[in-house]
Each structure stands twice: as C-alpha cells, then as structure tokens.
C-alpha positions in Angstrom: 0.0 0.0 0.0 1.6 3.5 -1.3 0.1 6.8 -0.7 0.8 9.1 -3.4 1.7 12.5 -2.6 3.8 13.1 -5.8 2.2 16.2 -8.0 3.4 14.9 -11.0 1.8 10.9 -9.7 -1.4 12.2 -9.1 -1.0 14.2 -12.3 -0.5 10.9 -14.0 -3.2 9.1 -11.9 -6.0 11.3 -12.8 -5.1 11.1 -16.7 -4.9 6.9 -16.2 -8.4 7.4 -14.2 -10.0 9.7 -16.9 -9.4 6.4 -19.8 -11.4 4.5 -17.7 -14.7 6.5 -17.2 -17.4 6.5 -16.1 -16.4 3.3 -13.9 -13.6 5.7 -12.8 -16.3 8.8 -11.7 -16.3 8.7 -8.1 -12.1 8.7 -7.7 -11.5 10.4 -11.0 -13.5 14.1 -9.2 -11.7 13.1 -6.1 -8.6 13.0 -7.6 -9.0 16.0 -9.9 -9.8 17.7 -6.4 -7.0 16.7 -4.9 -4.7 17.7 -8.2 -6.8 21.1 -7.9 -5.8 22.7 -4.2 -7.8 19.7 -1.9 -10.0 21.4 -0.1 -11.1 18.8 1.3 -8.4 17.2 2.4 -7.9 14.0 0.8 -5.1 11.6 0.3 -4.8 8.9 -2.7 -3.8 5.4 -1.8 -2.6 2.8 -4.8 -1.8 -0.8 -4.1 1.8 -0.4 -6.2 2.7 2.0 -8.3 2.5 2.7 -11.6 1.0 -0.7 -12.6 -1.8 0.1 -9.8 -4.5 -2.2 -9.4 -6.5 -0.5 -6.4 -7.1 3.2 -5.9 -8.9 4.3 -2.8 -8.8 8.0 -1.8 -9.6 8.9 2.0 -9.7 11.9 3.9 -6.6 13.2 6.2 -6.6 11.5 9.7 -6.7 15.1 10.7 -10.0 15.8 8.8 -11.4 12.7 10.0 -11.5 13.4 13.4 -15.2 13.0 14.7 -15.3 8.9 14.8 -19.2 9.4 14.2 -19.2 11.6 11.3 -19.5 9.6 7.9 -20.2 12.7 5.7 -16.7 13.7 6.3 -15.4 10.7 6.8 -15.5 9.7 2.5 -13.3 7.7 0.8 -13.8 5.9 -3.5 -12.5 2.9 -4.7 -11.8 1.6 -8.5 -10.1 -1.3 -8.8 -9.1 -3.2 -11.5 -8.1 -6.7 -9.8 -10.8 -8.5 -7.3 -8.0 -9.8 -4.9 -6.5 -5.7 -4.8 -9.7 -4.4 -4.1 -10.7 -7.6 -0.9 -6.8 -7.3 0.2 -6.7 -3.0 0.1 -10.8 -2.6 1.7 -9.8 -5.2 4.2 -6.4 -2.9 5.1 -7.0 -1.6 8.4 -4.0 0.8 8.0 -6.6 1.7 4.9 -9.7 1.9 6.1 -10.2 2.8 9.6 -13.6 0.1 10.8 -13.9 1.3 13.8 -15.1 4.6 12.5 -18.3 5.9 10.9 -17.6 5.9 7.1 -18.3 6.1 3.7 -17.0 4.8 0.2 -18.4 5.3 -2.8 -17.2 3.7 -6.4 -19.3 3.1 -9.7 -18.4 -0.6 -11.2 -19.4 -3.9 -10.7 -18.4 -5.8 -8.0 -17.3 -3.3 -5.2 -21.1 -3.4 -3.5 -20.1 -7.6 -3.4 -16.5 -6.8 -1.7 -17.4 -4.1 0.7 -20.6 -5.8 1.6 -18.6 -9.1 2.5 -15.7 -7.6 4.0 -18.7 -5.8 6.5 -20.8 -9.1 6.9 -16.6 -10.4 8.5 -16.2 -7.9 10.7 -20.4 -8.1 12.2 -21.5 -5.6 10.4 -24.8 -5.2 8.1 -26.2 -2.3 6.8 -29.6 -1.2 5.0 -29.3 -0.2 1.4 -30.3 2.9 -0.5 -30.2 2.5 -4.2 -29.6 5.4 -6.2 -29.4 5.8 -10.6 -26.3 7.2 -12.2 -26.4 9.8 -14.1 -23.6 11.9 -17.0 -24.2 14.7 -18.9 -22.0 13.7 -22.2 -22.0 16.9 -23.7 -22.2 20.1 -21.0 -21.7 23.1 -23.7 -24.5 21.4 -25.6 -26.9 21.8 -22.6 -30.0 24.2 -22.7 -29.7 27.2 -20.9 -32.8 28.9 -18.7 -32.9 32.6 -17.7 -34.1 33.0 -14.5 -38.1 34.7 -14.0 -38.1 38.8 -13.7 -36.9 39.4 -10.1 -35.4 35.8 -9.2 -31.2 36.4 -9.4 -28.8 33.4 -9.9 -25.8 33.3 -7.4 -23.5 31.2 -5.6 -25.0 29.2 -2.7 -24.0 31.6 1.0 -22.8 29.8 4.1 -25.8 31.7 5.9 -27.9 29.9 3.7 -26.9 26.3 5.6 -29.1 26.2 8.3 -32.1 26.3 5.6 -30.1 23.6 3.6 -29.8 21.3 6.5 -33.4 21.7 7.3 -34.7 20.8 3.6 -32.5 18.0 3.5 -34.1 14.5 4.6 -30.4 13.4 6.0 -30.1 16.3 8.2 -31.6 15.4 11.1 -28.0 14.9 12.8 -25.2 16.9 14.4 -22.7 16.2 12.0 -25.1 17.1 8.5 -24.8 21.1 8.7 -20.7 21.4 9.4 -21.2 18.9 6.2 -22.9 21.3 3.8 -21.1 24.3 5.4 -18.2 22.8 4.0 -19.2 22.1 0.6 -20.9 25.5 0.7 -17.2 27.5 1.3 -15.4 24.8 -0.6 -16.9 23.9 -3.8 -19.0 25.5 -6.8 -23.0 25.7 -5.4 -25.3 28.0 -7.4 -28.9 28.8 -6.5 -31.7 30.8 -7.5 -32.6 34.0 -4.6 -35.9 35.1 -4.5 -36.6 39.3 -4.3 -36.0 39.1 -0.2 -32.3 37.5 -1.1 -33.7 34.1 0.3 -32.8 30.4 -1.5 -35.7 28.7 -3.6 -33.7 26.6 -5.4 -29.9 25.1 -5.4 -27.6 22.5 -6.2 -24.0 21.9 -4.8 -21.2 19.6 -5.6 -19.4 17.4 -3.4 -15.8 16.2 -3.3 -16.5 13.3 -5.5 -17.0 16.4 -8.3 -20.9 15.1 -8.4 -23.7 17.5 -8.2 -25.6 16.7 -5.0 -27.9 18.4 -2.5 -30.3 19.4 -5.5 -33.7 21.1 -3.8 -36.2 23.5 -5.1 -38.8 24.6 -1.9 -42.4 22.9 -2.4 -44.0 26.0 -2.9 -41.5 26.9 -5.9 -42.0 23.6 -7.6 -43.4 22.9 -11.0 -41.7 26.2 -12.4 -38.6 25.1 -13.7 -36.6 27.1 -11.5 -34.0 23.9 -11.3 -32.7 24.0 -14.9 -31.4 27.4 -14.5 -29.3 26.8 -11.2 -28.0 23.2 -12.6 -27.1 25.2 -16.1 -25.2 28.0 -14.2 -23.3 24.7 -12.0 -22.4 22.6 -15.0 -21.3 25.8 -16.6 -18.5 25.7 -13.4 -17.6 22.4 -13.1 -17.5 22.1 -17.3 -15.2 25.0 -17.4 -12.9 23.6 -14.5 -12.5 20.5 -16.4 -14.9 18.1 -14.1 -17.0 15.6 -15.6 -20.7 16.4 -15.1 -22.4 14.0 -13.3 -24.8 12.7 -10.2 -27.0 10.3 -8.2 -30.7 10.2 -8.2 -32.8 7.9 -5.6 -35.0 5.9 -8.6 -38.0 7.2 -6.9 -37.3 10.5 -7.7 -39.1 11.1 -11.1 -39.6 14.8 -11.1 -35.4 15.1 -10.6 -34.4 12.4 -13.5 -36.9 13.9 -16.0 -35.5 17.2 -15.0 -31.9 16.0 -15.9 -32.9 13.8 -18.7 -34.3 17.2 -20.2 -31.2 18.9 -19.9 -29.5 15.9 -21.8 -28.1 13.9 -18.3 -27.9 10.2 -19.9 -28.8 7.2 -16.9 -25.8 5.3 -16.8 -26.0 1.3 -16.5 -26.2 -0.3 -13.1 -27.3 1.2 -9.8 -25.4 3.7 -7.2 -26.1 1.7 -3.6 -25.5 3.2 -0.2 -25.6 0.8 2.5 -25.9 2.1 6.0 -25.4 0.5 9.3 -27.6 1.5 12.4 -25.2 -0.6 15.0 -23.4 1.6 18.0 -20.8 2.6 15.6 -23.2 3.7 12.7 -21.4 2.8 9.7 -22.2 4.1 6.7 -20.9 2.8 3.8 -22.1 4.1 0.4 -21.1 2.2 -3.1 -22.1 1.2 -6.7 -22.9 -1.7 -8.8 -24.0 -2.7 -12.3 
C-alpha cells in the first residue's frame, strides 16, 4: 500500500483514471480535487505504483477526526483486480472500521467486496439505491434565464441552516458542518428570490458530483432547477470536471428534470448501505 503525494503521480493518476470512465467517476472528481488545491483534504492510496490495481482515496486523519461523522469521513474505490480491491478494503491501515464511514465507487463488484468484508467484521447495513447519471456533452446543454426578479448566485454559508433543514439526512449533528463545508469549498449556485432568500440550489461534493439538489415545495413545477443546474455545470465544465450525479430511482420529477437537460442514466445502480449498529457505519457504493 503506497500513498501518493507526488504532484506529477497524481497528475498521472487522474489522466490513467479519466481512460477508464465512467467506472472511474467517483475517484476520478476526487482526484481532480485533490490535483486542484484539496480542499477537502484527501489523500490517494494505490496498491503499487505505476501498474496500480486499487485506488482508494480517504480523507486526512486530521479531517477525520469525529469517529461518528461519515459525511466527512468519504473515501472511493476503483479497482481493477478483485484480490486488490478484498486485500486494500480489508487494510485496516486503509480503512479505519472502527469509525463511521463512507465509500463510494461506480463498477461492478465493489457493493459484493465491501458488503462481505462488512458481513466479517459483524456488520450489516440497510441499502439505498440510487441511478447514475452523466451529462456527455455540458456546452450542448440548454440554458434557462431566470423569471423577472429571481437572481442566480453562488450558494451563501448563511444559507446552511435552511439547507440542513430541507434535507431528509439532516436530522443529525454532523449534517450542517457537512454542507457548510461544501458550501465555502466547492462550486454551489442557487436561485434568490426578491428578499435574497434560497428557492432553489444544487451543490457539488468532493467526488466532483452535483448533490444536494432542492427547489422549496412551494416553488415547484416552475422550472426554476434547470437554471441553477445550467449556471453549476457551466463551473464544473469549465474547470474541467466531468458532469455528473446520483438520483434515488423514486425521484421522477429530478431524473426527467436531468434527462431534459440531456443527463444520460448510466447502466447499473449507485447503492448506499448504511449501518444503524453503535458505531453507525455508513458505507455508500455502486454496482451494475
């Protein structure tokens, strides 16, 4: 197990990760983060180096300090050997199991690995599925002006509270120093009514996905989210990021809303397991 902390490694990692999309999504937009200033302060772990067969990126120990908080606590894995991925997950000097956690990765066969290596160690979690979802050609994408006095603009850190609130994960004390950091650390756009309040918003996440998507019930109906996910993909496309996200299947009004813009449903489906033992683990993954 290597960490890479070379600039010109990492360089080379994220080209080597960009061949192999989208299976390579999740760690690709954390690495390109990571190649891009970190902010949020991950580290990239390989198996060997160059002819890697297992990536898994993970916060700092020094960012994962809270040993309940799995929002922070995120790590992705692409691998492209089984035995890698079992022998790297199973690592405890590369995944800390005693801690509240997450990992994310979009190909087949990591929900299997992750899920075993949990069912060993007495854990089992409940599943969320979620759908996939790439935009393949961002400058191509429609763009919506918002209505006569509605402004777009950048999502503010005052605005987490309401955020937190609207958010059907939030009901915890780790969820709003969660979204307060994505708010100060990554591109957000929303759409401010007259009295400068929120009605609509999107943020991204260190993965490089759009997440966090809302528009408030009142507001619905109105098309009010294609204007603030234009004005986000228009950041993230001009950075360089893939454009892409995760939709509970459930959520018809949000695909159709993507699909409109031209987001293309990838195959498989984006899992996130959670476990509701004392030491609420949370991993989240994907499978085809």
């Amino acid at each position: 197990m290597l960490i890479l902390s070379c600039a010109s490694k990492l360089r080379l990692l994220e080209g080597m990760l960009r061949r192999g999309l989208p299976d390579t999504l999740p760690v690709y937009g954390a690495v390109m983060h990571v190649n891009r200033g970190n902010p949020a302060g991950q580290e990239v772990l390989v198996d060997s180096w160059p002819e890697f067969k297992m990536v898994l990126t993970r916060p700092r120990r020094e960012v994962a300090w809270d040993p309940s908080d799995y929002f922070t606590n995120l790590h992705t894995a692409f691998y492209r050997d089984e035995g890698a991925c079992r022998a790297l997950l199973g690592n405890s000097h590369a995944i800390d199991w005693d801690q509240a956690f997450q990992i994310q990765g979009l190909q087949d066969g990591v929900y299997e690995n992750i899920r075993d290596i949990a069912r060993a160690r007495g854990l089992e979690m409940e599943t969320y599925p979620y759908r996939p979802l790439l935009h393949p050609d961002p400058p191509a994408m429609p763009q919506y002006r918002p209505e006569k006095g509605l402004r777009l603009a950048p999502v503010s850190p005052a605005h987490a509270l309401l955020l937190r609130d609207t958010w059907m994960f939030g009901e915890n004390s780790w969820s709003l120093r969660y979204l307060s950091r994505l708010i100060r650390h990554f591109p957000s756009a929303c759409l401010l009514d007259p009295e400068g309040t929120p009605i609509s918003w999107s943020l991204t996440d260190p993965l490089a996905a759009l997440t966090h998507g809302y528009t408030l019930p009142e507001h619905r109906g109105q098309h009010h989210a294609r204007a603030v996910v234009g004005m986000l993909v228009a950041q993230l496309h001009a950075h360089g990021f893939p454009v892409y996200t995760r939709v509970l299947p459930h959520n018809e009004p949000s695909l159709h809303t993507l699909q409109c813009l031209g987001f293309h449903i990838l195959p498989g489906v984006f899992h996130q397991l959670v476990d509701f033992d004392s030491q609420t683990c949370t991993v989240s993954i994907s499978q085809d």
